[in-house]
ROMILO-452500 format. One record per residue (C-alpha): residue number from 0; x, y, z; residue in one letter. Coordinates in nm, 4 decimals. Layout:
<sites>
n  x  y  z  res
NUM  X  Y  Z  A $
...
</sites>
This chain:
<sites>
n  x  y  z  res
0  -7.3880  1.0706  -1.4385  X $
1  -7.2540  0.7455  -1.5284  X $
2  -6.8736  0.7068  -1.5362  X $
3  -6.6218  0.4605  -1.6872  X $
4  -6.2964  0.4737  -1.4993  X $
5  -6.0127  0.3201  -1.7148  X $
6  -5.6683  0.2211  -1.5655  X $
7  -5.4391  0.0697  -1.8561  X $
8  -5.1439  -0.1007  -1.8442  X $
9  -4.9075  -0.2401  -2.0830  X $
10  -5.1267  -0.5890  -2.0289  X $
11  -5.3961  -0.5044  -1.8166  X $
12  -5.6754  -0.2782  -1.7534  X $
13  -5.8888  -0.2531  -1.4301  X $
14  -6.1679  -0.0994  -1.4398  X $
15  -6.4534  0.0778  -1.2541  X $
16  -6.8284  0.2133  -1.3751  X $
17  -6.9276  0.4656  -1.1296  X $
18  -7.2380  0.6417  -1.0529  X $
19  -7.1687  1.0054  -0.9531  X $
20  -7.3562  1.3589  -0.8845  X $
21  -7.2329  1.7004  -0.6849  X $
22  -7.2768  1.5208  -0.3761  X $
23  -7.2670  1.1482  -0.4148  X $
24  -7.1226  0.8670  -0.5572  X $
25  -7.1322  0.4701  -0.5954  X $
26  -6.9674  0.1872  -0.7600  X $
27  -7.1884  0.0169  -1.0138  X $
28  -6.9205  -0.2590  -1.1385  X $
29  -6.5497  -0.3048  -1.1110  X $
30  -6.3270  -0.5438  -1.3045  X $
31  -5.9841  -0.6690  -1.4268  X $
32  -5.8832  -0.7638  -1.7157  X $
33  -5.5211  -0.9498  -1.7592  X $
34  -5.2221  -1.1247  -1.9480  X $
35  -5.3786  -0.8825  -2.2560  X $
36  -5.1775  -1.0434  -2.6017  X $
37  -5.0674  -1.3378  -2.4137  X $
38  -5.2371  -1.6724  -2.5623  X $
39  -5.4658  -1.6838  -2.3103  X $
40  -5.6013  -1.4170  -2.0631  X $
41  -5.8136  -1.3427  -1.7811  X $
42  -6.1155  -1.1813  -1.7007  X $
43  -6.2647  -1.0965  -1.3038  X $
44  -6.5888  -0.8647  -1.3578  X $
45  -6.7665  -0.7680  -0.9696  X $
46  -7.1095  -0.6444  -0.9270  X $
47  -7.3750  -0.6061  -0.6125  X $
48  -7.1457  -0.8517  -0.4267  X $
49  -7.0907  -1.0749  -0.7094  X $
50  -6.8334  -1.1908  -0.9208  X $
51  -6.7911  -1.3421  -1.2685  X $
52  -6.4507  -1.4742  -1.4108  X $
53  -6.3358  -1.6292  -1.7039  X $
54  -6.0532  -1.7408  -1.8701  X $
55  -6.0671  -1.6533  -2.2346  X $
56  -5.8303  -1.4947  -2.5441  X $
57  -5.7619  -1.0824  -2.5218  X $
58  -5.5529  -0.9736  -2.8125  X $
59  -5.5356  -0.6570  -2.7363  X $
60  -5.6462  -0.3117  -2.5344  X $
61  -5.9422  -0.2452  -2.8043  X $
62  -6.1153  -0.5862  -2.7679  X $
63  -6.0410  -0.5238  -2.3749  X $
64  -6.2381  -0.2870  -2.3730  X $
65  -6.5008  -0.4278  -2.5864  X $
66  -6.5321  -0.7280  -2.2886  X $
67  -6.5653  -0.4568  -2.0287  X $
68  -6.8484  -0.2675  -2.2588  X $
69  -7.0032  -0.5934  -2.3151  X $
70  -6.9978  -0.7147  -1.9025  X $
71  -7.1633  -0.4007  -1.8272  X $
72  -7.4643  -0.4447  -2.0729  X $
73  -7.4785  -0.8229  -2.0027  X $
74  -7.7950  -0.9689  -1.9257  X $
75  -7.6777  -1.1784  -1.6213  X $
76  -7.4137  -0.9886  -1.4869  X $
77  -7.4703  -0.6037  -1.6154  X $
78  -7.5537  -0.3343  -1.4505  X $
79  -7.6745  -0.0797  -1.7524  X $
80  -7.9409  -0.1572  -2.0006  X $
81  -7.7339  0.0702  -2.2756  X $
82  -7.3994  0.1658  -2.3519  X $
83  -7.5636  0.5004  -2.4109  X $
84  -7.6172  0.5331  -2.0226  X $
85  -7.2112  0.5826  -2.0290  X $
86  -7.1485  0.9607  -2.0461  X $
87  -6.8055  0.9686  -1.9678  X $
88  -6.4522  0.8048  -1.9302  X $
89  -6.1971  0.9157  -1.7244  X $
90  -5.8510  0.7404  -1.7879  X $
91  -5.5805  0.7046  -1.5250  X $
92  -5.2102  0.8167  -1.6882  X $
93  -4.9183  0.7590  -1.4918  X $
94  -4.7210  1.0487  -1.6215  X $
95  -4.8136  1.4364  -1.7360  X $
96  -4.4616  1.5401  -1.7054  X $
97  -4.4381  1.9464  -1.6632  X $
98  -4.7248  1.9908  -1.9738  X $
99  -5.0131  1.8437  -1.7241  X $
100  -5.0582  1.9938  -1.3716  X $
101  -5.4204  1.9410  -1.3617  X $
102  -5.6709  1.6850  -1.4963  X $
103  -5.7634  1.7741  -1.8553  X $
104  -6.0504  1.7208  -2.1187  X $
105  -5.8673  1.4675  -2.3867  X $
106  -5.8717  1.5756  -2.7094  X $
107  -5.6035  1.5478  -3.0450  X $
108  -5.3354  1.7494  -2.8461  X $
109  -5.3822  1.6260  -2.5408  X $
110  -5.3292  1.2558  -2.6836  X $
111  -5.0110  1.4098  -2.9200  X $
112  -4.8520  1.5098  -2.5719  X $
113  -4.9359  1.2041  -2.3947  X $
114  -4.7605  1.0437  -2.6704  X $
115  -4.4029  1.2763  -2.6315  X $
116  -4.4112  1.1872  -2.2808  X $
117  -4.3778  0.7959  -2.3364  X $
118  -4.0120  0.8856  -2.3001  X $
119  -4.0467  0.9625  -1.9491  X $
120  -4.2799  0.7015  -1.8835  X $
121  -4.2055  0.3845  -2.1570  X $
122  -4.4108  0.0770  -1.9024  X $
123  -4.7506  0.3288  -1.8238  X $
124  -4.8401  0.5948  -2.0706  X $
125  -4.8687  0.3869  -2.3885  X $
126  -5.1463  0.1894  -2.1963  X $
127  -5.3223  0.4668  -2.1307  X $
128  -5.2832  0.5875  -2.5003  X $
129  -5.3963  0.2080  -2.5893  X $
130  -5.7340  0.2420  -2.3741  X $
131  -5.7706  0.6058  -2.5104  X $
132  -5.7887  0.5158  -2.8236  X $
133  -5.9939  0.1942  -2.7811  X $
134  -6.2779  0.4109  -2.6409  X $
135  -6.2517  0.6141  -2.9474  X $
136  -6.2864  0.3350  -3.1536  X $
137  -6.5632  0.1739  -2.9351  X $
138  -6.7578  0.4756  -2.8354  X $
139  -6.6815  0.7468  -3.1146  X $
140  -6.7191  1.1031  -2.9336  X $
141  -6.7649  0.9926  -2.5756  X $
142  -6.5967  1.2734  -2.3372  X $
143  -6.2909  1.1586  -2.1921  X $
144  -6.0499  1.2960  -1.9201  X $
145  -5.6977  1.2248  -1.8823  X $
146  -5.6298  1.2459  -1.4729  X $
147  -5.2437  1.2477  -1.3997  X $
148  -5.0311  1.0348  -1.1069  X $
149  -4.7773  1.3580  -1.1246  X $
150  -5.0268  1.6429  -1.1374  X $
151  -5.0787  1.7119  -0.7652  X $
152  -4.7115  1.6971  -0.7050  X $
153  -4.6230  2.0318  -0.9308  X $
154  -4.6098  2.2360  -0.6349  X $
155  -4.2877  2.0579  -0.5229  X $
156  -4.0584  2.3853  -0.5181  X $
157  -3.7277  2.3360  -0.7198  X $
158  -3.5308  2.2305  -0.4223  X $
159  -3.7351  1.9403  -0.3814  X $
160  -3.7742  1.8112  -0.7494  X $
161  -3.4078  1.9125  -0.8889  X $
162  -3.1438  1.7014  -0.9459  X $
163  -2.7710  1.8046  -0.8529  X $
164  -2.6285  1.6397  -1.2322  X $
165  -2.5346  1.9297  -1.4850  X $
166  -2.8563  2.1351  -1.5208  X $
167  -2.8696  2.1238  -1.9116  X $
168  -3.0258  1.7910  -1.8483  X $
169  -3.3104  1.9191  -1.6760  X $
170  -3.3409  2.1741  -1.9813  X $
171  -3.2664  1.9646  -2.2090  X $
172  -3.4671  1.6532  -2.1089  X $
173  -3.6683  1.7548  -1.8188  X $
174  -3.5021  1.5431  -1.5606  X $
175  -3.6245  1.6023  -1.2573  X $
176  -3.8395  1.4637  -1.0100  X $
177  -4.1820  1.4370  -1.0535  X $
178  -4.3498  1.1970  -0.8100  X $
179  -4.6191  0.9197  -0.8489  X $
180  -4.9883  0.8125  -0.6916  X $
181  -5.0231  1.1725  -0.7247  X $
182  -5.4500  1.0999  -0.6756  X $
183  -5.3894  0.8283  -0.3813  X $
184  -5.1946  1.1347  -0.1814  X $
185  -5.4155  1.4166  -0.2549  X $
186  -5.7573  1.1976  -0.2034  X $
187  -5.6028  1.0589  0.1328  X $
188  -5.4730  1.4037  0.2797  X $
189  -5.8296  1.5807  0.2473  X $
190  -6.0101  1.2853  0.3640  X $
191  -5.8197  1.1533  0.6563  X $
192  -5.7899  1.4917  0.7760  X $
193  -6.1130  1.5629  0.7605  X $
194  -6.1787  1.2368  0.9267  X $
195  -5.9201  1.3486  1.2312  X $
196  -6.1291  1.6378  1.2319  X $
197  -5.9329  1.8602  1.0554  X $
198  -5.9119  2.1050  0.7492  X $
199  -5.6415  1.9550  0.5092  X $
200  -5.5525  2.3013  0.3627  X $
201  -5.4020  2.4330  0.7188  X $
202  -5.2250  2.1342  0.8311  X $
203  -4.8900  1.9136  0.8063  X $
204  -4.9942  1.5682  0.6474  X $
205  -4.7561  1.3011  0.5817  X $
206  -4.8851  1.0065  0.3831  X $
207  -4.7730  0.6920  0.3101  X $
208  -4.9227  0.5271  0.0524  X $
209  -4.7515  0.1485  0.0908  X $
210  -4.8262  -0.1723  -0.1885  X $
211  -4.6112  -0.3269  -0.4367  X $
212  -4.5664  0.0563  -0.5179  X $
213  -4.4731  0.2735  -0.2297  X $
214  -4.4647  0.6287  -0.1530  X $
215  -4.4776  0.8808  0.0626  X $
216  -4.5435  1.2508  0.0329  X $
217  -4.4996  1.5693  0.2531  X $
218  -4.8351  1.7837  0.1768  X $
219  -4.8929  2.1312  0.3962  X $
220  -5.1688  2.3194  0.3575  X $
221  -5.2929  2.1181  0.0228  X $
222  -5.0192  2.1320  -0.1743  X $
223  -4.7428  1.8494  -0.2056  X $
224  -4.4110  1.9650  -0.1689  X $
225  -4.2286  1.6603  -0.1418  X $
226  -4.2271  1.3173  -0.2447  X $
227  -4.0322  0.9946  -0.2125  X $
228  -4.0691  0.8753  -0.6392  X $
229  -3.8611  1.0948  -0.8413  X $
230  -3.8210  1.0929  -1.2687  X $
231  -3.9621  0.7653  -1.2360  X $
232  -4.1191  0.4901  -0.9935  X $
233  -3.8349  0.3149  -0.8924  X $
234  -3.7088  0.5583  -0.6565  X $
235  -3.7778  0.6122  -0.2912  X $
236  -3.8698  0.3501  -0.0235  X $
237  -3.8054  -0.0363  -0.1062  X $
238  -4.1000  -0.1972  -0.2685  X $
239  -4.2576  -0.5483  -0.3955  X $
240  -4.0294  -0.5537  -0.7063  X $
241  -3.8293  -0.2411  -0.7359  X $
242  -3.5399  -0.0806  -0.5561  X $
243  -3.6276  0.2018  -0.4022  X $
244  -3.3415  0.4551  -0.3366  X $
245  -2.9707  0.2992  -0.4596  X $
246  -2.6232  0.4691  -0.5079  X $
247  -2.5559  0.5234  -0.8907  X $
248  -2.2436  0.3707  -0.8354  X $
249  -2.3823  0.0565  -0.7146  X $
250  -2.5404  0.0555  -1.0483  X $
251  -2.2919  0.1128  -1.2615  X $
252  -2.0621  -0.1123  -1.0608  X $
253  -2.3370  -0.4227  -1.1469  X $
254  -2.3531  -0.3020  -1.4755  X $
255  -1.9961  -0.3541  -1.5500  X $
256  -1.9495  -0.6462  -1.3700  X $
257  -2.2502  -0.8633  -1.5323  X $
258  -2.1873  -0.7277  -1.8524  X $
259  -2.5676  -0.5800  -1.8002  X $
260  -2.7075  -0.3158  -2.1357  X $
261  -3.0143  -0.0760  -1.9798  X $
262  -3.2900  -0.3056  -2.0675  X $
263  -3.1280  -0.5749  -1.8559  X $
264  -3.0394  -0.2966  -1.5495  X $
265  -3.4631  -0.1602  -1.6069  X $
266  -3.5448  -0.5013  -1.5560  X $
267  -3.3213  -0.5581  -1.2504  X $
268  -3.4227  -0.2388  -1.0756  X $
269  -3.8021  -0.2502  -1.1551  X $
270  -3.8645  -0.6307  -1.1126  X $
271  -3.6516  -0.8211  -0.9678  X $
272  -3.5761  -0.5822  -0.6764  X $
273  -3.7084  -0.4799  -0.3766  X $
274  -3.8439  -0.6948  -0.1174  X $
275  -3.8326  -1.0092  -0.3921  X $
276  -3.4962  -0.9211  -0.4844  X $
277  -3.4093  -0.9711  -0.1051  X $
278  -3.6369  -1.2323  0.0483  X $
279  -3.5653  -1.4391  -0.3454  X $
280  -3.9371  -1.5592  -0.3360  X $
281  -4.1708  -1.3596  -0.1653  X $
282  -4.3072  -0.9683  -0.2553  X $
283  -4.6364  -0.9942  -0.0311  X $
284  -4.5764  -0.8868  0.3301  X $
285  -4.7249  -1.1493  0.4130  X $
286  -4.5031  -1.3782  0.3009  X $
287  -4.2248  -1.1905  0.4203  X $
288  -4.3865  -1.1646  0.7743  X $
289  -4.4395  -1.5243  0.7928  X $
290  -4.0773  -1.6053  0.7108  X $
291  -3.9204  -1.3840  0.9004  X $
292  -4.1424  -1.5578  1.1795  X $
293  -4.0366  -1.8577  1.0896  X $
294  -3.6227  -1.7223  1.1201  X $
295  -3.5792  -1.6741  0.7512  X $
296  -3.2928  -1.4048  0.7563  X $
297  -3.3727  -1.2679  0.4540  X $
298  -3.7068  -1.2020  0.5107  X $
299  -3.5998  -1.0489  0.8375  X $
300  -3.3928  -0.8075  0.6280  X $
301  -3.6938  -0.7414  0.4043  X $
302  -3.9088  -0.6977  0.6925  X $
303  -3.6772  -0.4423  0.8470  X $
304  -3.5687  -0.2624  0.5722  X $
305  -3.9012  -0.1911  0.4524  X $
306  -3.9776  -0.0277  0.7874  X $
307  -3.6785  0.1512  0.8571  X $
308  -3.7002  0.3113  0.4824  X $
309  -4.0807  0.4758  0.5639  X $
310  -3.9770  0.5400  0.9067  X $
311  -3.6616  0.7505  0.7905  X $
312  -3.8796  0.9135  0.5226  X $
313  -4.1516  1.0311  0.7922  X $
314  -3.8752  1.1718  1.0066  X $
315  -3.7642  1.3581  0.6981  X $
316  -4.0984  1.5030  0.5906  X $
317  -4.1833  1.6167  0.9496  X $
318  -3.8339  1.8481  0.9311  X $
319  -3.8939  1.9777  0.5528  X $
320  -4.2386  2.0746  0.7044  X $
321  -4.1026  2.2015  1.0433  X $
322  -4.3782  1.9609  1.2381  X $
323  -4.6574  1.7095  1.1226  X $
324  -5.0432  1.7569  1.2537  X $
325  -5.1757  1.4131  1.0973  X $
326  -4.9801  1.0804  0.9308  X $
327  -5.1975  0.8902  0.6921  X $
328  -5.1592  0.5344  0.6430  X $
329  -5.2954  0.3701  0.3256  X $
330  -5.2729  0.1118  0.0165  X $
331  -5.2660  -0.2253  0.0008  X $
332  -4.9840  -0.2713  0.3120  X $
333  -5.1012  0.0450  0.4716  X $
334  -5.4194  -0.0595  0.5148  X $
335  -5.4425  -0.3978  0.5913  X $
336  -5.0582  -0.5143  0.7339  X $
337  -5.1440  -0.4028  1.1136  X $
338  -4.8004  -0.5509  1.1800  X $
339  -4.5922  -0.3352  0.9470  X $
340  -4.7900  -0.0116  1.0791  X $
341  -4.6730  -0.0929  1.4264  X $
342  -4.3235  -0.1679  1.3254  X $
343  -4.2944  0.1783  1.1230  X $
344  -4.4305  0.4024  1.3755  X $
345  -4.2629  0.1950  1.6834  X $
346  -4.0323  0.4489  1.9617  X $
347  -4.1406  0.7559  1.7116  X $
348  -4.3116  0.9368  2.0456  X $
349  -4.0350  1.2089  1.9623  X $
350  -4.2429  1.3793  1.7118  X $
351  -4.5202  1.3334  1.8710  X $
352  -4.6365  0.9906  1.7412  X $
353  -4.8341  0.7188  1.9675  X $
354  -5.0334  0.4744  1.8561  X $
355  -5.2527  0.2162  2.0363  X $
356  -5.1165  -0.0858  1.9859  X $
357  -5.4622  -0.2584  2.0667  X $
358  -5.7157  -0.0655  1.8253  X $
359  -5.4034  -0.0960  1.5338  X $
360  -5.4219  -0.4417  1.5457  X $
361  -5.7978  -0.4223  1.4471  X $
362  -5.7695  -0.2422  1.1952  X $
363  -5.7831  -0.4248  0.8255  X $
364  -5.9001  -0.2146  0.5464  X $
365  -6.1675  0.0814  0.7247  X $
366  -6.0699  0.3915  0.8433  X $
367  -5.9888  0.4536  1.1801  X $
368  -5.7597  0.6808  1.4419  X $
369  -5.5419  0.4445  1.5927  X $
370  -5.2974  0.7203  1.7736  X $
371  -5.4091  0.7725  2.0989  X $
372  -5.5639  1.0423  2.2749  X $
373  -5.2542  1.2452  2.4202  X $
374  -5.0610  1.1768  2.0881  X $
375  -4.9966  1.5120  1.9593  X $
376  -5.0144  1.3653  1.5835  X $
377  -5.2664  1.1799  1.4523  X $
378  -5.2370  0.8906  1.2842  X $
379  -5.5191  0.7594  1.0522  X $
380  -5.5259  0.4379  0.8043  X $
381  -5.7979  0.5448  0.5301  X $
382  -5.8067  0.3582  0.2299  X $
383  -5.7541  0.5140  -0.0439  X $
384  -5.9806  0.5694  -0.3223  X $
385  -5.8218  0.6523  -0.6711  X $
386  -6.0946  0.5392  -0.8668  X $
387  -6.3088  0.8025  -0.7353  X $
388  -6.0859  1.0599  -0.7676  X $
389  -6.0581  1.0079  -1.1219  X $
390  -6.4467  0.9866  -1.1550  X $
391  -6.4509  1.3288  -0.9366  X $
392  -6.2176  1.5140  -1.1715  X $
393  -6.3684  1.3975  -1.5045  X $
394  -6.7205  1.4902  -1.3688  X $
395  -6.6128  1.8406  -1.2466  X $
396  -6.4698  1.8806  -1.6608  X $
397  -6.7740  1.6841  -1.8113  X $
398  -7.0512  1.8757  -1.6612  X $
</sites>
């Protein structure tokens, strides 16, 4: 079966077409579309090892999608002969809230209560409703699944995802945590254990999924019951653009001081935060490697807080879970920045961590075991695959 994986955002959409049966499963063609409604946008379409890119007008999500549906059928650079060959589309959407603890089948209610939780999720959801309803426009009465970045984190128990404010808010409004790259953590725990040689549903996993977005989740026996985002992305460890964890008061002390309304203080703590808010210039760790190489303080202070903020969260997880039997490390940072791996898991032999310096600095991008042999944890980078996840889950409800 044939499968269009959409991933919508408020001016982009990536893309995936992916071939998948019980057992099996392969990418046919990936892409990215971006700057969607700016005067001029971009197109990147990959296929058998090639890659086509163009600069060229996108007004908006419908006649996005119509460039993807077109690149796939293209003569030069397609890889299906009909759009009929498409027999599903699963959609990536950042937030189910409480309604959505499990991938669903979209259909008029399940698109009315995507749309009453834009509240909760104002920069994500209403791209996802924008690619929904493209493919309904494009492809009338194609099946379509909705897969959730909060759904595998509804086990959290109440201690983990309440608040301590007044709890008629969390009646009221639902504030609460609910946790992010839901589908990164729950692909990465099952296959990196099973990689360590180990059954994911009776173990202690901690992973760390670490990009521009960051976080890190406490699953035991294959259920999440903690997580480092909370009622919305920006909290947790300190990422490309955003905060991470910060006193309220800080907040509200900025606020009042710059004169700041809430759209100003969103921007502040979403994009102009982080390891860019610190370093000034720079939210690739990269970047911030090289200058704080080259004896840029800031970027020293970027460097370092970034690892001292997944370090503290690891320590943190191991204790809610009373031990750890494998630490996962993946995303764009996790899997490729050797030198950020070694500087998070660094003097952690107290829980049982050790890692081979050696094979770690190998490792870009595959999955490997880089603990050592006597290390009572193991430690695996896998990369993470939420693409297939989402193809997995709207197979299983397509069938």
């Amino acid at each position: 079966m044939k499968i269009l994986v959409l991933n919508c955002g408020s001016s982009s959409i990536k893309y995936q077409l992916i071939e998948m049966d019980e057992k099996s499963h392969s990418v046919l063609a990936k892409g990215l579309l971006e700057r969607i409604g700016l005067e001029m946008g971009e197109f990147t379409h990959k296929w058998n090892g090639q890659k086509h890119y163009e600069q060229l007008p996108i007004p908006n999500h419908t006649e996005g999608i119509k460039i993807v549906l077109q690149a796939l059928t293209n003569k030069e650079y397609g890889v299906i002969g009909d759009l009929k060959e498409i027999k599903a589309v699963g959609h990536r959407v950042a937030h189910g809230g409480e309604k959505f603890t499990h991938s669903v089948r979209i259909d008029d209610n399940v698109i009315n209560q995507i749309k009453d939780l834009c509240d909760l999720a104002p920069l994500h959801n209403p791209g996802a409703l924008q690619g929904i309803a493209a493919m309904q426009e494009v492809l009338p009465g194609i099946p379509m699944a909705a897969v959730f970045d909060t759904s595998f984190h509804a086990t959290m128990p109440p201690e983990a995802y309440l608040y301590a404010i007044p709890y008629e808010y969390y009646e009221k409004y639902r504030v609460r945590r609910y946790g992010f790259h839901g589908t990164s953590h729950k692909f990465v725990a099952e296959k990196a254990a099973e990689y360590a040689g180990k059954d994911w549903k009776d173990c202690k996993i901690v992973t760390c999924h670490l990009g521009s977005g960051a976080s890190i989740a406490a699953v035991e026996n294959g259920k999440s019951v903690e997580t480092s985002m909370g009622f919305t992305p920006v909290e947790g460890l300190v990422m490309g653009s955003r905060t991470g964890d910060l006193d309220l008061g800080a907040f509200m002390y900025i606020m009042d001081k710059e004169g700041y309304g809430t759209k100003e203080m969103n921007t502040l703590v979403n994009k102009k935060s982080g390891l860019v808010g610190i370093t000034g210039n720079s939210q690739d760790m990269r970047d911030v490697r090289a200058g704080r190489d080259a004896g840029d303080e800031r970027c020293t202070y970027a460097f370092n807080m970034f690892a001292h903020r997944v370090k503290k969260y690891i320590g943190a997880y191991a204790a809610i879970m009373n031990g750890m039997d494998v630490l996962v490390m993946t995303g764009g940072i996790g899997e490729n920045a050797w030198f950020m791996r070694e500087a998070i898991l660094e003097n952690m032999e107290f829980l049982g961590i050790k890692i081979d310096k050696k094979l770690n600095e190998g490792i870009m991008g595959d999955a490997a075991v880089i603990s050592t042999p006597d290390s009572k944890v193991k430690v695996v980078v896998y990369p993470t695959d939420e693409e297939y996840m989402i193809a997995k889950d709207t197979f299983d409800l397509v069938k």
